[in-house]
N, C-alpha and C positions, 0 to 999 in steps of 0.2 A: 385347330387348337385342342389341345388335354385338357380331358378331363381336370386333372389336377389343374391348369395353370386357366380352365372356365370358370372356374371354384372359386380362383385366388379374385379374377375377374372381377365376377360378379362381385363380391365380397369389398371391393375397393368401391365399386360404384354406389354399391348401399351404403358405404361408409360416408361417400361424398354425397349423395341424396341427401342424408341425414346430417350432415353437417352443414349443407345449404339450407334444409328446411330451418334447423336451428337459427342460423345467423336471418332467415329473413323474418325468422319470429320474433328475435331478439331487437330487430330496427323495429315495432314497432311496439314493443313496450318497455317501463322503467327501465332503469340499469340498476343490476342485482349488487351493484355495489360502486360506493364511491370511492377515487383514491387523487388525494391531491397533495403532491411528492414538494416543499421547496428545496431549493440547493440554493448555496450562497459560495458563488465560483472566486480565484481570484481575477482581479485584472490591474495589475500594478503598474505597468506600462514602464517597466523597469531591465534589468537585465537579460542578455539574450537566454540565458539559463532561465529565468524566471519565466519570460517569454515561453518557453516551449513548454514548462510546468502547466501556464495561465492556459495556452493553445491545446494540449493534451486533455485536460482538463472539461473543457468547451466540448470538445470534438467528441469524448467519452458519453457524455451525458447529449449530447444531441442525436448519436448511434443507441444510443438506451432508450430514449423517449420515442422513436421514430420505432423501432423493434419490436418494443413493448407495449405502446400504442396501438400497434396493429393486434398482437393477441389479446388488447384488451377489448378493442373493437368486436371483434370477432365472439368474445364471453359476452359479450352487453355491459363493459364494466367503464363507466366512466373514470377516465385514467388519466392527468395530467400530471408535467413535469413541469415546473415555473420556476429559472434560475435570475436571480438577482448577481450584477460582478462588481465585487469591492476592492479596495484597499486596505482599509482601517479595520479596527475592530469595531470604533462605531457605526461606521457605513453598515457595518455586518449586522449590526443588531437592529440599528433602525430597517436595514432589508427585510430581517427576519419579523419585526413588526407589522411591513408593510404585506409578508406571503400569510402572517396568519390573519388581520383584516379583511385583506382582499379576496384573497384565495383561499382561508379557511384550510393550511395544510395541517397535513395527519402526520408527518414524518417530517424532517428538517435534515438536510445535507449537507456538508460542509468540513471544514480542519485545515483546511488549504491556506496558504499567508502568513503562516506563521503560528505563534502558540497564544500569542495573545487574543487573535483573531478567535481562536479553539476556543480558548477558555471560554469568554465571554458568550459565544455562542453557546458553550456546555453551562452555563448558567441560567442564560437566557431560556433554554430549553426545560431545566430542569422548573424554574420557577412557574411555566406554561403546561407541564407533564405533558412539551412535544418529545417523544422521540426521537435523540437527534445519531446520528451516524458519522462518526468523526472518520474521514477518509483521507488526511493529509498531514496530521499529527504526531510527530512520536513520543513527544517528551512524555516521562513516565509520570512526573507530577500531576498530571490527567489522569493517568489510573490509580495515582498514590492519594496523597493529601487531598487533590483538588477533585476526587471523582465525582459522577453525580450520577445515580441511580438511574436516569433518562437516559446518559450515555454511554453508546455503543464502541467500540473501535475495531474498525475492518483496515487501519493503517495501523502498522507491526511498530512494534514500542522498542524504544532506546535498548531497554533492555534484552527484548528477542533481536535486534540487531545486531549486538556486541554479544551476545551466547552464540549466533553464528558464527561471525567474527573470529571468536575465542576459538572454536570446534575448527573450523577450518583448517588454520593459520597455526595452531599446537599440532596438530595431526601431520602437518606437513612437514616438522620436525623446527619450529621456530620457537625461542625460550625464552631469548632475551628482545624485551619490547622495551621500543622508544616513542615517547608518546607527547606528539603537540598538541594541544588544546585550547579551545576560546577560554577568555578569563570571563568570572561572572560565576556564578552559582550554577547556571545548565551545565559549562562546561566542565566544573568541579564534580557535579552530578555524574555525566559520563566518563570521567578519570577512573571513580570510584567505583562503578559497576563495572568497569572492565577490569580492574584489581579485581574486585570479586569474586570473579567468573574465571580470572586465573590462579586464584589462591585456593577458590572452594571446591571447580568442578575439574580440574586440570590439574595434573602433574608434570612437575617439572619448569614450567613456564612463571615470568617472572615482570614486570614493568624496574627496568633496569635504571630507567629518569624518565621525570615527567617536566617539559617545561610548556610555561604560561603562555600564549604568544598571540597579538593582533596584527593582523597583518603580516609583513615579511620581517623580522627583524634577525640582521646578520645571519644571514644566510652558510655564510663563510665559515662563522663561529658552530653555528648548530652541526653544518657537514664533520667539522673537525668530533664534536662530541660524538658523533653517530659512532664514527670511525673509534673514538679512545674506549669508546663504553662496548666497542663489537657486538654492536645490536644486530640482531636477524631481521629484523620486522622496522619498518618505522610507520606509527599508524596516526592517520591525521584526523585529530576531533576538531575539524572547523567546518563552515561551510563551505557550498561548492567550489565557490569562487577563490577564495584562499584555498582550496586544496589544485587548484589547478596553479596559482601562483607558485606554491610550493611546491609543487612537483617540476617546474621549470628550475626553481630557484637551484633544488637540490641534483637534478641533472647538471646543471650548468659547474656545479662543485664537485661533479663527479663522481656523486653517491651512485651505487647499484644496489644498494638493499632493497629487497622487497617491501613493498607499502600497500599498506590497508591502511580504507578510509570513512569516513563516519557517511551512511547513506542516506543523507538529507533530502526529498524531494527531486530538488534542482541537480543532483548529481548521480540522480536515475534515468538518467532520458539518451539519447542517440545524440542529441545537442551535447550535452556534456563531455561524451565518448568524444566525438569531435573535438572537440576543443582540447581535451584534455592530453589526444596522442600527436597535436599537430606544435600542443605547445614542450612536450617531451615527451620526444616519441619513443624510450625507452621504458622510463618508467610511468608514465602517461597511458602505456598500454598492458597496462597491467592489468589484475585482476578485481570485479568489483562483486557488491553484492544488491541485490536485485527484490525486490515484492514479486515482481512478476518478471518476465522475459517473451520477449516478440517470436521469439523462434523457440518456444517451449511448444512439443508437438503432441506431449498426451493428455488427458483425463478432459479430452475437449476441446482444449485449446487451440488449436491448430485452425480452429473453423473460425471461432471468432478472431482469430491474430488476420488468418487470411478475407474475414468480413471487413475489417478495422484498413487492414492495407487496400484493398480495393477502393475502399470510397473515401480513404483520405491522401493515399500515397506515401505514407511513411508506416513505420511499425508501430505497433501498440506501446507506449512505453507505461510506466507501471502508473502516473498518475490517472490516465484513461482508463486504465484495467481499474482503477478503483472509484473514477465517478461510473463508471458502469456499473460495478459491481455493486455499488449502494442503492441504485434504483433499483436493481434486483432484488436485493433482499429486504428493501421498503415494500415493495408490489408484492414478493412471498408472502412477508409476513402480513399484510391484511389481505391476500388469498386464502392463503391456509387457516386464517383464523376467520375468512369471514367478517369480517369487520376491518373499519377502519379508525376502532375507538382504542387511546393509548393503550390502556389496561392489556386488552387482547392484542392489540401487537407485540409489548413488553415480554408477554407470557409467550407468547410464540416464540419470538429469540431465544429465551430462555429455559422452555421447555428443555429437561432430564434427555430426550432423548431428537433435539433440534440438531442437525444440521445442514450447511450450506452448500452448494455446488459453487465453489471459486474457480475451477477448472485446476486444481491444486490436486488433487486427488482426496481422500478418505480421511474421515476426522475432525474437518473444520467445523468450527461450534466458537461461541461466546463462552470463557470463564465466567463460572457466576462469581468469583468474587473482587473484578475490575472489570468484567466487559470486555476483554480484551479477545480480540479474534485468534484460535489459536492455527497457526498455517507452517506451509514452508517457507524457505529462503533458497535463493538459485543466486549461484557463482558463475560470474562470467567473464567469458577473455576479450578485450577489446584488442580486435585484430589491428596492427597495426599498418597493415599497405590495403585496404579491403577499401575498396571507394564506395559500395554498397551500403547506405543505410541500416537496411535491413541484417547484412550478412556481416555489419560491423563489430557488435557482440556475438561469441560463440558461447554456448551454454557448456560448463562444464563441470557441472555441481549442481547437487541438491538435496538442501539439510531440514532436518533430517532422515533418514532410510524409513522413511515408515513403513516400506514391507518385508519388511525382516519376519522370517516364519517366527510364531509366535510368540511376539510382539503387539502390544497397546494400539493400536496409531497417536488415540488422546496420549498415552503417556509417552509415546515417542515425539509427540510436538511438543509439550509440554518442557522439553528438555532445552527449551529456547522459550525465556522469558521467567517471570516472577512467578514464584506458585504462593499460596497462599499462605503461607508459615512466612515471607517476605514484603507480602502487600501490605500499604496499609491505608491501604481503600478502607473507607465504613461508608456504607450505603444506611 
């Protein structure tokens, strides 16, 4: 053996001595610190989309506890994760009563089920000054009117969705937009910021008609409008489920415009992707927009995508990648601060100069003035003959360039979502 390579030798063994002597010092006294993580998952027992959100979901946060658990072993840090699975929003609240009774948590997880489920939790938490981390939410009235100073959002808002969206789908040279939407105030909501987004940050580009629609109605009628109004884009503000109806409907009428579609939870998963090219497999296998991506290979990713498929057998899809991600930055933030008391974890998110490893690459941080996580967004092609799972969406976008030579990264993510001359968060 070298010199050099007896050096390196020894130097690994002292390291590991010394990290044995530590862990067997650590079994027998206190633990330097407490962490007890709730999450409030769903479990609707509802549609097969919903199904693989609820399952993704599970599977994220039981690969985070099991992970995390071991390094926290290891530090002497008593570490629990304790998920309650609801339906309701009151399920969710009485849950969220029973983890801080019982379990005494330091942080609250959750956003999944919907917005009412969110909200009430982002109440409930605020009124207890838990920490809570909304990981399945986008509607903006959470960072707007309805904010609360307690909560956090590591799930990408209505708004940095449609500034995607917008940036994509103009660049590709598309002008004229046709846009269906749920009726109701959300859906009015996201009408309105995608006019926005095309009127304030875009040139050229236009929403040529907007109609109201639940459900499928006259299918026939609408194809004709697409075709009289020579829209480029047809872009569907509904949920999953109607966007897959409608994507049959309008095959079946023999539209071939491109379509972009509101990226709801349920119509970010491999489940979806499935369904959606098997029910038109032309425009079904179009292009979608993503939080995360299974086959995203840098700034990390790559290790936990391939951790996530080994022990479950499917890919990562983005509600996984955010119950994990929140147990992460729950355990951060009362590592780094040392505590597991609100105040100091608050202040650690928050911190001037905080940020996160999401495997996103550089940049990501909490707005201070909605909490909102600021990241990327990945465009992806849903292969349509690919029987592969995993190999079913192809990565082929990601917005923004954050490494543009001299260039922000905060202000180049920034350029997807609300900045603060538009919130109207008051904390």
């Amino acid at each position: 053996m070298s010199n050099k390579l007896r050096t390196a030798h020894n130097t690994f063994l002292a390291f590991a001595c010394l990290l044995l002597v530590s862990w067997s010092a650590a079994q027998n006294s206190a633990p330097v610190l407490q962490m007890s993580i709730g999450a409030i998952a769903p479990d609707r027992n509802g549609t097969i989309l919903e199904e693989a959100v609820d399952r993704a979901v599970a599977q994220g946060l039981e690969m985070v506890t099991d992970e995390f658990g071991f390094n926290a072993e290891m530090l002497n840090i008593d570490f629990a994760v304790t998920t309650e699975f609801v339906a309701t929003a009151e399920e969710a609240v009485n849950a969220a009563e029973r983890l801080l009774s019982e379990q005494e948590i330091h942080v609250l997880i959750g956003g999944w089920g919907g917005l009412e489920i969110t909200r009430a939790l982002s109440n409930w938490a605020a009124a207890n000054r838990i920490p809570f981390i909304n990981a399945g939410a986008s509607a903006d009235v959470l960072r707007g009117e309805a904010c609360q100073l307690t909560t956090f959002h590591l799930e990408s808002s209505d708004a940095m969705y449609l500034d995607a969206m917008a940036g994509w789908y103009v660049r590709s040279g598309f002008r004229r937009w046709f846009v269906l939407r749920i009726p109701g105030e959300w859906g009015e909501a996201l009408h309105d910021r995608l006019d926005w987004a095309l009127r304030e940050r875009h040139f050229g580009a236009r929403i040529v008609r907007e109609r109201e629609v639940s459900g499928i109605e006259d299918a026939a009628a609408v194809a004709d409008r697409i075709r009289r109004d020579n829209a480029d884009v047809v872009v569907l503000l509904v949920p999953a489920a109607e966007q897959i109806a409608w994507l049959e409907a309008l095959e079946a009428e023999g539209i071939t415009t491109a379509i972009a579609a509101w990226p709801d939870p349920e119509s970010q998963s491999r489940t979806f992707m499935q369904a959606s090219r098997e029910a038109a497999p032309t425009l079904g296998s179009g292009q979608r927009i993503l939080a995360f991506e299974a086959t995203l290979d840098r700034y990390g990713a790559r290790e936990i995508n391939a951790r996530y498929r080994q022990r479950f057998g499917e890919p990562m899809d983005p509600p996984a990648w955010a119950a994990y991600q929140s147990v992460k930055i729950a355990y951060e933030g009362m590592f780094f601060s040392r505590s597991s008391e609100a105040e100091a974890i608050l202040s650690t998110w928050t911190a001037p100069n905080a940020v996160f490893d999401l495997w996103k690459g550089i940049g990501t941080s909490f707005r201070p003035w909605d909490h909102q996580m600021r990241q990327s967004m990945y465009l992806v092609k849903i292969r349509e003959d690919e029987p592969d799972p995993f190999a079913m969406g192809i990565l082929v976008g990601e917005l923004p360039a954050i490494y543009l030579p001299g260039t922000d990264p905060i202000e180049r993510l920034d350029q997807m979502g609300d900045l603060e001359d538009r919130s109207t968060c008051t904390f």
